[in-house]
C-alpha positions as CSV (number, residue, x, y, z in Angstrom):
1,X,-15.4,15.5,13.8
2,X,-17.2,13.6,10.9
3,X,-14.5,13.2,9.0
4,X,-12.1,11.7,11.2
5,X,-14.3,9.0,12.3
6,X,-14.7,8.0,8.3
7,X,-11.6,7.3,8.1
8,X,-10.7,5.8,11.3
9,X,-13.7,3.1,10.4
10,X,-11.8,2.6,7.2
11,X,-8.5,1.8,8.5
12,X,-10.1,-0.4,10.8
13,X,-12.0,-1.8,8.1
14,X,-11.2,-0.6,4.3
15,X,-13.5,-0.5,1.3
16,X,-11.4,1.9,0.1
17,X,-8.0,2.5,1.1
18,X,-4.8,-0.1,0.4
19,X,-2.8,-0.7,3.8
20,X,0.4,-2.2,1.8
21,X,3.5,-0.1,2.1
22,X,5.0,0.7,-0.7
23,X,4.9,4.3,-2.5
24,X,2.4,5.3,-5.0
25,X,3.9,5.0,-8.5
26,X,3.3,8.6,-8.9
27,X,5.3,9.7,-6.0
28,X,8.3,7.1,-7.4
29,X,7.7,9.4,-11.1
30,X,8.1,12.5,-9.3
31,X,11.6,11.7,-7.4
32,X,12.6,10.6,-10.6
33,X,11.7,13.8,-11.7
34,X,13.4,15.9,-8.9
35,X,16.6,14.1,-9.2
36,X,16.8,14.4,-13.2
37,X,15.2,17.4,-14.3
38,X,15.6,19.4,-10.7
39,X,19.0,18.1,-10.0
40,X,17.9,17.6,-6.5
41,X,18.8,15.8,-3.8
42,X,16.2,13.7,-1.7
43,X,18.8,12.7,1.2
44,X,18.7,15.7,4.3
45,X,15.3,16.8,2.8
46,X,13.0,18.0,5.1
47,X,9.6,16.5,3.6
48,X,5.8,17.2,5.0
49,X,3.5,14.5,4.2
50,X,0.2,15.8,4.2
51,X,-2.9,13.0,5.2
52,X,-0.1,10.6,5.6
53,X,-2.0,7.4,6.0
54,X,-0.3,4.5,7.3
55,X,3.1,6.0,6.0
56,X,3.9,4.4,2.4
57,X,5.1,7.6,1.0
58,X,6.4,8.9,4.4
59,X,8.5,5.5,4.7
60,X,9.5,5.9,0.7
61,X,11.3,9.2,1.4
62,X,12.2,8.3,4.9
63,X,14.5,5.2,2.9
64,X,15.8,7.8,0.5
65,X,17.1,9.6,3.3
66,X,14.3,12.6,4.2
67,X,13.2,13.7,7.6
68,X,9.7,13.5,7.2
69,X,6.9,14.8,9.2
70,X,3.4,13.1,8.4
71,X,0.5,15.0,9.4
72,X,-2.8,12.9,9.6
73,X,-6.6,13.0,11.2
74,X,-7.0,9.5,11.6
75,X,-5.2,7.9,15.2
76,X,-5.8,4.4,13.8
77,X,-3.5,4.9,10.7
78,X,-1.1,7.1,12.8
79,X,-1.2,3.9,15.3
80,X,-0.6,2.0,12.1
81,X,2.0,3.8,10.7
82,X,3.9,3.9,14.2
83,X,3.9,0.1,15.1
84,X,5.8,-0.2,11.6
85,X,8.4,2.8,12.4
86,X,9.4,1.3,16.0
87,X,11.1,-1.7,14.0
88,X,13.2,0.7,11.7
89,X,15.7,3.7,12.5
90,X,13.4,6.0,10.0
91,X,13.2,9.4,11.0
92,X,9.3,10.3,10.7
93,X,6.8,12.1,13.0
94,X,3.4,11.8,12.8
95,X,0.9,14.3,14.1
96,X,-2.4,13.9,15.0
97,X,-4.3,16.5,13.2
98,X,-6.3,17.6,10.0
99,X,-5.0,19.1,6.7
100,X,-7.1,22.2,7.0
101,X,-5.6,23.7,10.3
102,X,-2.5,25.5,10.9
103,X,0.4,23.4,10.6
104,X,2.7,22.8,13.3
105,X,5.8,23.5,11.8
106,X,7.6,27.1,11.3
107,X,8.3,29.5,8.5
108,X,10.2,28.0,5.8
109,X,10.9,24.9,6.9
110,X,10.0,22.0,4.5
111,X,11.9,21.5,1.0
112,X,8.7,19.4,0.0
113,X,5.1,18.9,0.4
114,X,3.4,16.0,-0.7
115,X,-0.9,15.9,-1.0
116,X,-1.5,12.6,-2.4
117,X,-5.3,12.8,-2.5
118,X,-5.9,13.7,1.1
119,X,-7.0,17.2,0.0
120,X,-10.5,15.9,-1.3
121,X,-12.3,16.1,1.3
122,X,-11.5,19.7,2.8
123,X,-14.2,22.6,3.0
124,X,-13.3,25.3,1.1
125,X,-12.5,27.0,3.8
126,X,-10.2,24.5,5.5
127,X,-8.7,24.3,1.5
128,X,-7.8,28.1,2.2
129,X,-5.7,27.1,5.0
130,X,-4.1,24.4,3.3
131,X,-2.8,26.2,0.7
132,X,-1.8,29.1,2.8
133,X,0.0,27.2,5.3
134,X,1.7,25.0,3.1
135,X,2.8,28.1,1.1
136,X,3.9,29.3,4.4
137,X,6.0,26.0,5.6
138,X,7.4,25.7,2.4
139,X,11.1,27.0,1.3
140,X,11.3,29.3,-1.6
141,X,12.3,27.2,-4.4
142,X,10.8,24.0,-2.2
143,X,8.3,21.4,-3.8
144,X,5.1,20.0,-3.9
145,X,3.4,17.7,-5.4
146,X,-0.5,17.1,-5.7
147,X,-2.6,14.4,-6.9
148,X,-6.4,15.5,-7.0
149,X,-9.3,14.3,-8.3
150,X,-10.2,15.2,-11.7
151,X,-13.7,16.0,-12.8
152,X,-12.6,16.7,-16.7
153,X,-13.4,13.3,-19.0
154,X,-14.7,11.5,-15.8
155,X,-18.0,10.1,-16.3
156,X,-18.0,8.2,-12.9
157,X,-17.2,11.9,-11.2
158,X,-19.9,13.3,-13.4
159,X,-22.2,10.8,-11.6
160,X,-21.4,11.7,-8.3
161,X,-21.9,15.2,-8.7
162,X,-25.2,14.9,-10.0
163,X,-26.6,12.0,-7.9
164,X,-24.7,12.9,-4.6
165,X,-24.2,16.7,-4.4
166,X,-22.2,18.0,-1.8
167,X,-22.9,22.1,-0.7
168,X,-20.0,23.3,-2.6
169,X,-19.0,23.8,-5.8
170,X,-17.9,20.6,-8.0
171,X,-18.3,18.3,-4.8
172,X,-20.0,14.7,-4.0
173,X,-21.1,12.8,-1.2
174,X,-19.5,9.9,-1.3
175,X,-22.0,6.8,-1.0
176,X,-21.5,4.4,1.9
177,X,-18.4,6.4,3.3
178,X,-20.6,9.2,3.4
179,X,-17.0,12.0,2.8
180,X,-17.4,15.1,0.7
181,X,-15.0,15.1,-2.1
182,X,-14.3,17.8,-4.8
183,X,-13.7,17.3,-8.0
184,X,-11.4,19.9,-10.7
185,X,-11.3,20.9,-13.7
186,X,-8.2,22.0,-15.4
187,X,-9.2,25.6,-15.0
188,X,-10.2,25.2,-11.7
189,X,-6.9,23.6,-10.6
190,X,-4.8,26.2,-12.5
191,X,-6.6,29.1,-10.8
192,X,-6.7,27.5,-7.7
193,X,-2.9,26.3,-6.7
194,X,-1.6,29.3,-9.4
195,X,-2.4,31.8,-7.0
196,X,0.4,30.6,-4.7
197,X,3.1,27.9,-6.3
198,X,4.6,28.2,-9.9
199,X,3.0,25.0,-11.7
200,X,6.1,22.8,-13.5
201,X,4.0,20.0,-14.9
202,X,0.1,18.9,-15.0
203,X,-0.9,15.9,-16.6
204,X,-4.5,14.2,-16.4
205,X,-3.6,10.5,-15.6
206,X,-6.6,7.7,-15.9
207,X,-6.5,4.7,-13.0
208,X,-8.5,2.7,-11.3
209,X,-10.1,3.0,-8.2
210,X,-11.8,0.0,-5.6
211,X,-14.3,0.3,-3.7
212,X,-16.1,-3.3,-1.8
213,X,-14.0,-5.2,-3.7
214,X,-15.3,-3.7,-7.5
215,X,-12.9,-1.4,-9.4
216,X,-13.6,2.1,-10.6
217,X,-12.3,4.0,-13.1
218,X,-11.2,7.7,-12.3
219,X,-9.1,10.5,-13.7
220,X,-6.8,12.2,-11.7
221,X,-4.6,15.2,-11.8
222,X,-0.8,15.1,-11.1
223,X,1.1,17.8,-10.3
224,X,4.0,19.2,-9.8
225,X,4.5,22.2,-8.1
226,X,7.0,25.1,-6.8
227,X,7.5,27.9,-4.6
């Protein structure tokens, strides 16, 4: 498929992507969050990492303790991601596979999700299944957290929308990657994960994104969600 040979040419060779392996700061913020406002614990967690990359979240919760399952479309970061397990006693699983297909785990079976932008690039359709499936892995009371692009405020978004249109609503061709993205609104997000996960906290964060070496600024949207 189209998609997973964009990002198996970027892990071979990134203009976009970071391959160091630490956590995103915004993953670190949300522990913090579980274990203070939540009262949970992250050790015996059973954690899904959704588009897991070359592992720098899936290795974070791994250290705190979590069994983590990493599901990801590109065998070159999975390869990646691998090579650095076999020298630790971490319990991960990767799994060769896209976001936007049935997951390969049962009913009820994850206390936490984590979508760290890898939803971007789904169809709307494949986004159906994502949300579905990881409503349908996920415990009652379980987490999941969501970092997504946000189109609010975002002048670079704004751009790509309007020069690079993608065929559905609120997306962009990305230029030299050649990925469809999508874009939210507040409204949009609200309406979108509403209809299945109870929404604890959303909070439009600006950073910076790189691209060939040149830095970009974006907003994005973090949340924290619950079943």
């Amino acid at each position: 498929m189209a998609q997973e040979k964009v990002w198996n040419d970027e892990y071979r060779k990134s203009k976009l992507l970071t391959k160091e392996n630490k956590p995103q700061s915004d993953v670190v913020r949300f522990v913090q969050f579980l274990k203070k406002e939540e009262g949970v614990v992250i050790a015996s967690l059973k954690v899904l990492d959704l588009g897991s990359g070359i592992g720098r979240n899936s290795f974070y919760f791994a250290e705190l303790g979590a069994k983590v399952t990493g599901l990801e479309i590109s065998k070159i970061a999975i390869k990646i991601a691998e090579a650095n397990i076999s020298r630790t006693i971490l319990d991960i699983k990767y799994v060769k596979q896209s976001i936007g297909e049935k997951f390969p785990l049962e009913d009820n079976s994850v206390d936490l999700v984590l979508d760290v932008t890898s939803s971007n690039s789904l169809t709307e359709e494949e986004r159906e299944i994502y949300l579905s499936e990881t409503n349908r892995v996920l415990k009652t009371g379980g987490y999941f957290f969501v970092k997504a692009l946000c189109k609010d405020g975002d002048e670079n978004a704004k751009y790509l929308v309007k020069n690079f249109p993608g065929k559905e609503k609120d997306t962009y061709v990305m230029p030299e990657l050649g990925v469809t993205e999508r874009v939210w609104s507040k409204e949009d997000f609200i309406s979108t994960y509403s209809n299945y996960f109870k929404i604890l906290h959303l909070e439009k964060k600006t950073s910076y994104s790189r691209m060939n070496g040149r830095s970009y600024k974006r907003n994005f949207w973090i949340g924290y969600l619950k079943k």
